[in-house]
C-alpha positions as CSV (number, residue, x, y, z in Angstrom):
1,X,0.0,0.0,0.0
2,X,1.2,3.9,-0.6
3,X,3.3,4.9,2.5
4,X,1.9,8.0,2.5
5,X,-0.8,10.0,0.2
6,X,-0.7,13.4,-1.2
7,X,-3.9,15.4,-0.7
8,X,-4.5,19.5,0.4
9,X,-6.8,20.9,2.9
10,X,-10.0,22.4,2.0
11,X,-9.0,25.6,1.3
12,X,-6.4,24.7,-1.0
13,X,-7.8,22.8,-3.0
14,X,-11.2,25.4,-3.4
15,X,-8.8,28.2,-4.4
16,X,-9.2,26.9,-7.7
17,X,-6.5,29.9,-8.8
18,X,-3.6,28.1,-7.3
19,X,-4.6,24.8,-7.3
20,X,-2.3,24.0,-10.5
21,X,0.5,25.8,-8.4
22,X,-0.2,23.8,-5.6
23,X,-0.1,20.4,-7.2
24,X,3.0,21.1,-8.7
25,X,4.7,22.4,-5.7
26,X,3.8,19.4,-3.6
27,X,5.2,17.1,-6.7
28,X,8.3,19.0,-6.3
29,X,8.9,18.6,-2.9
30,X,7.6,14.6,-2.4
31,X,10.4,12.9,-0.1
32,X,11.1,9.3,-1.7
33,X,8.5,6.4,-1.4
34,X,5.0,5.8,-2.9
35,X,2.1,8.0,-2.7
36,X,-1.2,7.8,-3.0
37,X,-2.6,11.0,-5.2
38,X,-6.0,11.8,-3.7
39,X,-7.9,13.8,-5.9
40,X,-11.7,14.1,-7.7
41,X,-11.3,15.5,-11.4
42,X,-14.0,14.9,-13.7
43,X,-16.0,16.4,-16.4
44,X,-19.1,18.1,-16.0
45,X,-21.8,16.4,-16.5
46,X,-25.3,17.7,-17.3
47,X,-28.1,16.4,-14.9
48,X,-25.3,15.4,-12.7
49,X,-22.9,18.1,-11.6
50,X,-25.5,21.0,-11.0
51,X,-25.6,19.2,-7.6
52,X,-22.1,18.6,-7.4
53,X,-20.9,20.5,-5.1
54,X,-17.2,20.3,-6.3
55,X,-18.2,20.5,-9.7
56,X,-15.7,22.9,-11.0
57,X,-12.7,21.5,-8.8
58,X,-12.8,18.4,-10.4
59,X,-12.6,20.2,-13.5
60,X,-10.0,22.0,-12.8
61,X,-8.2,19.3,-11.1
62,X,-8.7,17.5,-14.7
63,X,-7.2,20.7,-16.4
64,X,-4.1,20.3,-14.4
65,X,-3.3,16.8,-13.5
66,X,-3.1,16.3,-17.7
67,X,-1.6,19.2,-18.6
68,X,1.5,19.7,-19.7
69,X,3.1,21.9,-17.1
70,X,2.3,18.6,-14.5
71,X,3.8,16.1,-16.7
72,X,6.6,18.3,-16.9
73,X,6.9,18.4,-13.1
74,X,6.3,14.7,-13.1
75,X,9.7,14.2,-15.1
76,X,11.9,16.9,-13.5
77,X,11.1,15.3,-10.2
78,X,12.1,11.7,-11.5
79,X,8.3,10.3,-10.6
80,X,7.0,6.8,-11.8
81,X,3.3,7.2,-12.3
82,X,2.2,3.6,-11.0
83,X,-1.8,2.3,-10.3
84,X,-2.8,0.3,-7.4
85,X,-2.4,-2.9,-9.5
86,X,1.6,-2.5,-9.5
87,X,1.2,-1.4,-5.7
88,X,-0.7,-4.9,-5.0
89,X,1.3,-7.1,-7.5
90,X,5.0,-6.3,-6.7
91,X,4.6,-5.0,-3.2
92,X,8.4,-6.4,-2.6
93,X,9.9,-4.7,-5.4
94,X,7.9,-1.3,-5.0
95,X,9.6,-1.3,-1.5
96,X,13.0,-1.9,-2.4
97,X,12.7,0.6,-5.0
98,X,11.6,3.3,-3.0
99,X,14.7,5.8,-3.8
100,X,12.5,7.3,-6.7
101,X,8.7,8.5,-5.7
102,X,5.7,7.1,-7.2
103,X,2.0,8.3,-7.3
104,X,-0.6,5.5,-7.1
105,X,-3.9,6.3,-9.2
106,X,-6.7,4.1,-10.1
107,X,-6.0,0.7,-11.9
């Protein structure tokens, strides 16, 4: 399982003006181990995300978790994107490896 995960407080992560500046300053800072990346981005959907209350984080989350400036900051901090499936499969391996961070996302 991730050693630790990466998440902000509320008011970070409603501040939807640095939230790209956020996520990237936590990737560039992440000590070495594997993380768990706990976010919600999504699309909006009609019918559904009028009562969602987050609605326009998760699109904004979306906007900046596939951008370009955070694969950028991905590289320049040496991170291997993993999903839980790696985490579960080669739990051994994942630990001895843990010199270079990884973020867990959904399998």
């Amino acid at each position: 399982m991730p050693q630790a995960r990466l998440s902000f407080a509320p008011c970070e992560r409603r501040d939807l003006a640095l939230l790209g500046a956020s996520w990237l300053k936590a990737l560039s800072h992440l000590p070495p181990g594997t993380f768990e990346l706990a976010c919600h981005p999504g699309f909006f959907e009609r019918g559904f995300s009028e009562t969602d209350r987050i609605h326009l984080q998760r699109e904004e989350e979306l906007h900046w978790l596939t951008g370009a400036a955070m694969l950028s900051a991905v590289r320049e901090a040496g991170i291997e994107l993993i999903t839980y499936r790696e985490i579960v499969e080669q739990p051994v391996s994942r630990a001895a490896a843990a010199r270079t961070p990884a973020l867990g996302g959904s399998a």
